[in-house]
N, C-alpha and C positions, 0 to 999 in steps of 0.2 A: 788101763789106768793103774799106776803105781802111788801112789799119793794118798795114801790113806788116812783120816783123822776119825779120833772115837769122839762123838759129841753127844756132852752128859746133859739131858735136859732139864727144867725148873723140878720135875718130879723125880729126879734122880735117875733117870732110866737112860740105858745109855747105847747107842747104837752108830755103826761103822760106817761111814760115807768114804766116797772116793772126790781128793779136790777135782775139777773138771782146769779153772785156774783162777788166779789171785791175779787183781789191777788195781791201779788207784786211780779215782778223778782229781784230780788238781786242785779244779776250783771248789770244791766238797773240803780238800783235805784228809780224804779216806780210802782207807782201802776196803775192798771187795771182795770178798770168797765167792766163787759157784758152785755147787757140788752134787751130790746126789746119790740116793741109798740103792740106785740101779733097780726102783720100783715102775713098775709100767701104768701107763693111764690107760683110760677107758680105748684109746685108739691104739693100743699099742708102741706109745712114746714111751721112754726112758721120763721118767720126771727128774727135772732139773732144783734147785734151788739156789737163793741168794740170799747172803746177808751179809752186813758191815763187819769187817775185821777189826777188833779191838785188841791191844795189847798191854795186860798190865802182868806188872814185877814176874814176867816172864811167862804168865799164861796169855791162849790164845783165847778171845769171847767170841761169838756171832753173834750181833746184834741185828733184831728186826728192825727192817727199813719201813717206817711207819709214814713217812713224809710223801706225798705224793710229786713231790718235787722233785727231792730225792730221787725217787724209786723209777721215775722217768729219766734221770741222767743213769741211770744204772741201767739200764733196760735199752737204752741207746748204745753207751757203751757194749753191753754182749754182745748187742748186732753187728756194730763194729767189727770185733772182735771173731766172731764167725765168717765175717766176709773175709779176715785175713788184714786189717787194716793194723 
């Protein structure tokens, strides 16, 4: 992965993810970051993440996907998206 962003959290601490890739759904209106700090889970996966792409006066935000609605069109989408579609 070449695609790196530094993401500064609520406490100021600030750590390097690599983007995995950006989408938007339509009927949302939004766009979608993936990404991931390249940390492993208990089975030895890569951990992934997601959040809403915000963009104001030229910064980028990640916003938590709180809506269960939401978070089900997004989560469709990646599937998607892995298969190649």
């Amino acid at each position: 992965m070449d695609r790196k962003v530094t993401i500064t959290n609520s406490q100021g601490q600030k750590a390097v993810a690599d983007i995995i890739t950006i989408f938007r759904i339509k009927d949302l209106n939004s766009d979608y970051v993936v990404y991931t700090f390249n940390q492993k889970d208990a089975n030895n996966n890569i951990k992934d993440y997601a959040s809403r792409l915000r963009v104001e006066n030229g910064n980028y935000y990640f916003d938590t996907i709180t809506d269960e609605s939401e978070w089900e069109k997004v989560k469709n989408a990646i599937e998607l998206l892995g298969r190649g579609a």
